[in-house]
C-alpha positions, 0 to 999 in steps of 0.5 A: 296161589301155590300151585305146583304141577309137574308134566313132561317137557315138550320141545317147546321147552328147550329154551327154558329148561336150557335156563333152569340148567344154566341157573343150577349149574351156577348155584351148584358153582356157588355153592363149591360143587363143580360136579356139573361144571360151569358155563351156560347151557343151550337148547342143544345140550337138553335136547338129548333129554327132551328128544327121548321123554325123560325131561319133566317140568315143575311148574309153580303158580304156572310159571317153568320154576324147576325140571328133572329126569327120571330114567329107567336105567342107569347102567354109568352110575348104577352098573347093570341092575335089575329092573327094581328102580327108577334113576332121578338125575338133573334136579335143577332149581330155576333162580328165584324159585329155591325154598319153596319145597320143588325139589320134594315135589320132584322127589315125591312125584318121581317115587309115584311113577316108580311105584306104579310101574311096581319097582321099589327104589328111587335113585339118584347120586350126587357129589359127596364132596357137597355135604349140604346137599347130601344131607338134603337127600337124607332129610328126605328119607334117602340113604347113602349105598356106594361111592362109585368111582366113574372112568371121567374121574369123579366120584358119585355118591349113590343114594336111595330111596325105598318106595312103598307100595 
């Protein structure tokens, strides 16, 4: 069938988006990324996401397969900005569902609502010590614009994306 939809996450939700996220922090491990650390995630550590609206489901052939947030600011990563972007974070694959092209149904569904709200960019970030995945962000047309040293001690690779109007 191939079907593939993204809608907002309910509270309804918590539990399967808690799995999603527990599934891409172990692949994200795996793959020697510990930008999200390790462990199981709970419905308590989404709730934050869902309380506020910002979570989204991918939904493929009707089943929960992947989920993001997309946010209007980013003040931690981004610093102060002009309201010219939209900030995509958490872009989780469930097990099972890798390679069937979520992730730039995500990316490009995230550009949309940046376009219709008249802003320009697209953001995300993302360890640069994952080259793989960098070099996913750039196949899909994003462009690395900073290193930002965080307070925690990470450094986050900023990206972005210009969203044609």
């Amino acid at each position: 069938m191939n079907v593939t939809t993204v809608r907002p996450a309910t509270t309804h939700d918590a539990a399967i988006a808690a799995r999603i996220l527990t599934d891409a922090v172990a692949f994200k491990s795996a793959h020697d990324d510990p930008a999200w650390g390790h462990g199981t995630r709970t419905e308590q550590d989404v709730r934050p996401m869902l309380d506020d609206g910002r979570l989204h489901i991918v939904e493929h052939d009707g089943l929960a397969a992947a989920m993001f947030v997309l946010m209007w600011e980013d003040e931690e990563y981004w610093g102060p900005q002009a309201p010219v972007a939209g900030y995509l974070h958490r872009l989780s694959v469930r097990d099972g569902f890798h390679g069937r092209g979520l992730g730039r149904v995500a990316i490009d569904w995230c550009a949309d609502q940046v376009r219709a709200l008249q802003r320009t960019r697209l953001r995300l970030d993302c360890d640069p010590r994952n080259a793989k995945l960098c070099a996913y962000y750039e196949a899909l047309g994003f462009e690395r614009v900073a290193l930002r040293p965080l307070p925690s001690g990470y450094i986050a690779s900023l990206y972005e994306r210009t969203v044609a109007g």
